[in-house]
C-alpha positions in Angstrom: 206.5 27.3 135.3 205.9 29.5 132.2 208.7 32.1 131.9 206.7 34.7 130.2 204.1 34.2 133.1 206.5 34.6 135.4 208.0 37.8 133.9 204.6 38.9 133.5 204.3 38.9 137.7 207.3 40.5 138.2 206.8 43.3 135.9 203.1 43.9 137.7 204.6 43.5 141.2 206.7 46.5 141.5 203.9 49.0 140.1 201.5 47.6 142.5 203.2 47.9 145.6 204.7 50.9 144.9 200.7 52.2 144.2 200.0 50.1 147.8 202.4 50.2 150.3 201.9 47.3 152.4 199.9 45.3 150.9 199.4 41.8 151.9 201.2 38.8 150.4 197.5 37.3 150.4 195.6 40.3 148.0 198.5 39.9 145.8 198.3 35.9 145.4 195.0 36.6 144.9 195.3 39.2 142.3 198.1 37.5 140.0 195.7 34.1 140.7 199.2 32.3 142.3 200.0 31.0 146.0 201.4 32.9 148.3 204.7 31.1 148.5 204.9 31.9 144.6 204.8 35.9 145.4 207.5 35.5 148.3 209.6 33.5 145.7 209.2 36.3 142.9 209.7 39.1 145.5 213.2 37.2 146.7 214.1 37.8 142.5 213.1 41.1 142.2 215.6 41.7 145.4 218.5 40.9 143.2 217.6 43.2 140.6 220.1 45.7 139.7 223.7 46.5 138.0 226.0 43.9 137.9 228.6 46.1 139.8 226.3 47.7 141.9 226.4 48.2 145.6 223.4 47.5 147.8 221.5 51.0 147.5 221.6 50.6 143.8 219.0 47.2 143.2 215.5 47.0 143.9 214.3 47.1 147.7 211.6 44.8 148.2 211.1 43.8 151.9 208.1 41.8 153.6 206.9 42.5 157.2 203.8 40.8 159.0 202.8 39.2 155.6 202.8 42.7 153.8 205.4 44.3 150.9 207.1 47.5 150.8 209.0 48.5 147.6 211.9 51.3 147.2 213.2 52.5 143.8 217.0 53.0 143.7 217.8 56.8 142.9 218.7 55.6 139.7 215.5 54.5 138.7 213.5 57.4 139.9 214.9 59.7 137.9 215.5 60.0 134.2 219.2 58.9 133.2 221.5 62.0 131.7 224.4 61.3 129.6 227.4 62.8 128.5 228.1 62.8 124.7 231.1 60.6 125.4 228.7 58.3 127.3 226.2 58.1 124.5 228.8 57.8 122.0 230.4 54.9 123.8 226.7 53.1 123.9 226.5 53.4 120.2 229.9 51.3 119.6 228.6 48.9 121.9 225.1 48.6 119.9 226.8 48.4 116.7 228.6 45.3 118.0 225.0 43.8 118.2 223.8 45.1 114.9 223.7 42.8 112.1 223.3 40.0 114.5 220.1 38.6 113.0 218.4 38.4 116.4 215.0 39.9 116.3 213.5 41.1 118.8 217.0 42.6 119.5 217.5 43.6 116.1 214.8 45.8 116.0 215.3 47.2 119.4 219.1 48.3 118.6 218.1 49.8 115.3 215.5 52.3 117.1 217.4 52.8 119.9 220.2 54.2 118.2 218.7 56.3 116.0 217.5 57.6 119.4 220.6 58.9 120.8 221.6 59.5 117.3 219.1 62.1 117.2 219.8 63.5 121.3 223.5 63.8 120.2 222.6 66.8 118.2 225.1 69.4 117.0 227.9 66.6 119.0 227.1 64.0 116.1 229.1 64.7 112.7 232.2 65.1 114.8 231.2 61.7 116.8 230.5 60.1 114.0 233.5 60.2 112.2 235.1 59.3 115.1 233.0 56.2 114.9 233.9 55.4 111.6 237.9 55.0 112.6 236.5 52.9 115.8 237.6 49.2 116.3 234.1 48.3 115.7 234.4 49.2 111.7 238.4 48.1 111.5 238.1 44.6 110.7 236.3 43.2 113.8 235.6 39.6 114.2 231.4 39.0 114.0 231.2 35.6 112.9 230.2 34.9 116.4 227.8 37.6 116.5 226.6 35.6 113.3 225.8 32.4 114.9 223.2 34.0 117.1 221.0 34.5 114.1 221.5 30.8 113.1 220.8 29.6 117.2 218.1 32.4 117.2 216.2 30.3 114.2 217.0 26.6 115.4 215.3 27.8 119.2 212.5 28.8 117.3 211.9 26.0 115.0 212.6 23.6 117.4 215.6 22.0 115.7 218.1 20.3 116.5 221.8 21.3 115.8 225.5 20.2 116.0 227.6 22.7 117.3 231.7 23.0 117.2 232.3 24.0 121.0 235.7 24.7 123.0 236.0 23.6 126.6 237.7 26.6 128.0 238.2 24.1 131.2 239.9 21.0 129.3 241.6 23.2 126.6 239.9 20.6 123.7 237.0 21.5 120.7 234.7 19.2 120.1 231.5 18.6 118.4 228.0 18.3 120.2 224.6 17.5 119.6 222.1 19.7 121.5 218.6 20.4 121.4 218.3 24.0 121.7 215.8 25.6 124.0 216.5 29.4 124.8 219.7 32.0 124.2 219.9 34.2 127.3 222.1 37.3 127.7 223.9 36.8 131.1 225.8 40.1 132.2 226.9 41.0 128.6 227.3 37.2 127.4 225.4 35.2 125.5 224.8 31.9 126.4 223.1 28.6 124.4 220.6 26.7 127.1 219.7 23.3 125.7 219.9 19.4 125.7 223.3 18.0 126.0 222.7 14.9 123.7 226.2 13.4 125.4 225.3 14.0 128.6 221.2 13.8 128.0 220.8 16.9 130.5 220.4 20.3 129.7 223.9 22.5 130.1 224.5 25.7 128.9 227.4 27.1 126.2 229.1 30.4 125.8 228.3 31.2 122.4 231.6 32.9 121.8 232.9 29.5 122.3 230.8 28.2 119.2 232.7 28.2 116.2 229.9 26.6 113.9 226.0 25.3 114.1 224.8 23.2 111.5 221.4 22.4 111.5 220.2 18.5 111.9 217.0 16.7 110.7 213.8 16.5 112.7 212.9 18.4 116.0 212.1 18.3 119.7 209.8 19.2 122.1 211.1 21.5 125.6 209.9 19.3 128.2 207.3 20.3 130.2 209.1 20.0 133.4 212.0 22.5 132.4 211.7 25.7 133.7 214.2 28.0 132.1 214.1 31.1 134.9 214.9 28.3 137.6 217.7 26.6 135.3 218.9 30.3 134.9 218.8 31.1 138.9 220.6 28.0 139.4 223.3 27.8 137.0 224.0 31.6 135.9 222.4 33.7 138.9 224.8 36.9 139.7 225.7 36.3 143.1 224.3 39.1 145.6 226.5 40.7 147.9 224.4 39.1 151.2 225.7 35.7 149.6 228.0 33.4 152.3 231.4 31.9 150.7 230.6 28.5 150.2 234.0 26.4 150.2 233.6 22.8 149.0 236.1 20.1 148.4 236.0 17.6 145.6 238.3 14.4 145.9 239.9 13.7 142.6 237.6 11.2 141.0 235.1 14.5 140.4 237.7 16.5 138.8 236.3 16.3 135.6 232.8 17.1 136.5 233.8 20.0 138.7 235.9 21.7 136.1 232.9 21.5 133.0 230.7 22.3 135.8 232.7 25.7 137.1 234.4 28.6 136.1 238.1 28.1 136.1 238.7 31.0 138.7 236.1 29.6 141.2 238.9 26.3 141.1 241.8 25.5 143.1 243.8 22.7 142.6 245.3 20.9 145.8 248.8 19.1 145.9 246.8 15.9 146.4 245.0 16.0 143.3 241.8 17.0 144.6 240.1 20.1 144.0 238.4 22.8 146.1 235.4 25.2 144.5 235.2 28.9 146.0 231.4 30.2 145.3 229.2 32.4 146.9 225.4 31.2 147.1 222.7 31.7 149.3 222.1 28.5 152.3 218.7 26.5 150.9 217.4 23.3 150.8 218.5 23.1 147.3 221.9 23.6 147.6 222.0 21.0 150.4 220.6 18.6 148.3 222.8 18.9 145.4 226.0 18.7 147.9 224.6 15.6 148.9 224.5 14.6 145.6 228.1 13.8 145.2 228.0 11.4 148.0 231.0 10.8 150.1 233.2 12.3 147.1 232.8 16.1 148.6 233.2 18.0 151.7 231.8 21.2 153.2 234.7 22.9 154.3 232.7 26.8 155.1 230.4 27.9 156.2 229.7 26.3 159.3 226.3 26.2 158.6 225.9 24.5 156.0 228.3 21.9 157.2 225.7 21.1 159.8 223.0 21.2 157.8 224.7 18.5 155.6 225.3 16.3 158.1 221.7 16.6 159.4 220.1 15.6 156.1 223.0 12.8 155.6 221.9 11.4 159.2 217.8 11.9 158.6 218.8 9.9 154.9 221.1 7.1 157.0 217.9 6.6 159.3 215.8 6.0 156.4 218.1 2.9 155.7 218.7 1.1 158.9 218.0 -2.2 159.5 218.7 -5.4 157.6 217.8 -5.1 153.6 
């Protein structure tokens, strides 16, 4: 699936239901030329729009009954957003952090935005900005990694291979890796690298803060076709909504390894045997059945109930599809 398509739908879909209450699933497959199950899957997405502290009342309401859509704006985003000097002042430190990064569009976009509230800070602003001069920002702050967005930011769009310096929080050891680099995306205020492991010939993703160098390598590559960068993102970064069950699994000790690169370190609990049990909140699909079942015998479902069940039903359906003598 295209991303920009993609973000194209969504960015259509609220306007037009808002304009049309109730319209059907069907007019709107029809008028964004995709299936239906595409526009329930992009109005499931648009559900979990909102702040990343947010409570429920605060994200986009999107809701389907008898085939048809129904949209409600948070109060937040019917309504132009006041702040305080104090609050505007505390967005410029924030957008000066970003400044200088190399990153266009975002270049661009912090550079007019601040002028912006430079200018609505009126008579507030020589004061402020002195202030902002003695800030941490200006006393010898680290940006080198800041830096390394520009250089990521180039190889993404030249299609270029690099070889990064990277330090695995989880195993305490830096290391060098080669990685094909297909997209940088800004996940709750951190920027990630999404690309090719050339170790582990999958893609993965890195903290950029935990990049201490890129150096560009000879030749290039092509994103495959079959990579769809808003599903990788869903899958391995999504913000977990607060309808989410706790999913408890338990690793047996072989899978250490893979569970700590694969998880953050607070989601992990080591067990007095050695093995290891993940904490996570993530919605029940057929997806995440599947990839249970993809540790084989080495993991167990310990809540919810449901998904226990639904386990051991697709681990039964799979045994049936293997009787008999080979």
């Amino acid at each position: 699936m295209e991303p920009n398509a993609r973000l194209r739908r969504l960015l259509y879909l609220v306007p037009a239901v808002l304009r049309r209450p109730g319209i059907s699933i069907r007019e709107l497959a029809e008028e964004l030329s995709v299936d239906e199950r595409t526009v329930r899957e992009d109005v499931e997405l648009l559900c979990m729009v909102g702040p990343p502290a947010g409570g429920p009342d605060e994200f986009l309401l999107l809701s389907i009954e008898d085939d048809r859509v129904y949209a409600d704006l948070p109060q937040g985003l019917t309504r132009p957003l006041r702040l305080t000097a104090a609050e505007a002042f505390s967005l410029t430190l924030g957008l000066r952090a970003l400044a200088g990064s190399g990153v266009r569009p975002y270049e661009d976009a912090v550079a007019r935005l601040l002028a912006k509230i430079r200018a609505a800070l009126g008579e507030a602003l020589p004061g402020l900005a002195a202030l902002e001069r003695q800030s941490v920002i200006e006393a010898g702050e680290d940006h080198s990694k800041l830096g390394l967005l520009g250089e990521l930011h180039r190889a993404v769009s030249a299609r270029r291979p690099v070889e990064i310096v990277y330090h695995s929080a989880s195993r305490g050891t830096t290391e060098t890796r080669g990685v094909d680099p297909y997209a940088l995306v800004n996940h709750r205020g951190v920027w990630y690298l999404v690309g090719r492991c050339h170790r582990h010939d999958e893609p993965r993703t890195f903290r950029v803060e935990r990049i201490s160098a890129v150096t560009p390598q000879p030749g290039s590559f092509t994103v495959p076709v079959s990579f769809d960068l808003e599903q990788f993102r869903r899958d391995n970064l999504l913000q977990p909504s607060p309808d989410y069950p706790t999913v408890r699994l338990r690793f047996d000790p072989p899978l250490a390894y893979e569970v700590r690169t694969r998880f953050d370190p607070a989601q992990v609990q080591l067990n007095p045997d050695g093995s290891l049990e993940v904490t996570m909140e993530n919605p029940l699909s057929a997806w995440l059945v599947s990839w249970v079942l993809g540790f084989g015998p080495g993991v167990q479902v310990l809540e919810p109930q449901a998904l226990r069940q639904a386990v051991a039903e697709q681990a039964r359906a799979i045994s049936a599809l293997h009787q008999g003598e080979v």
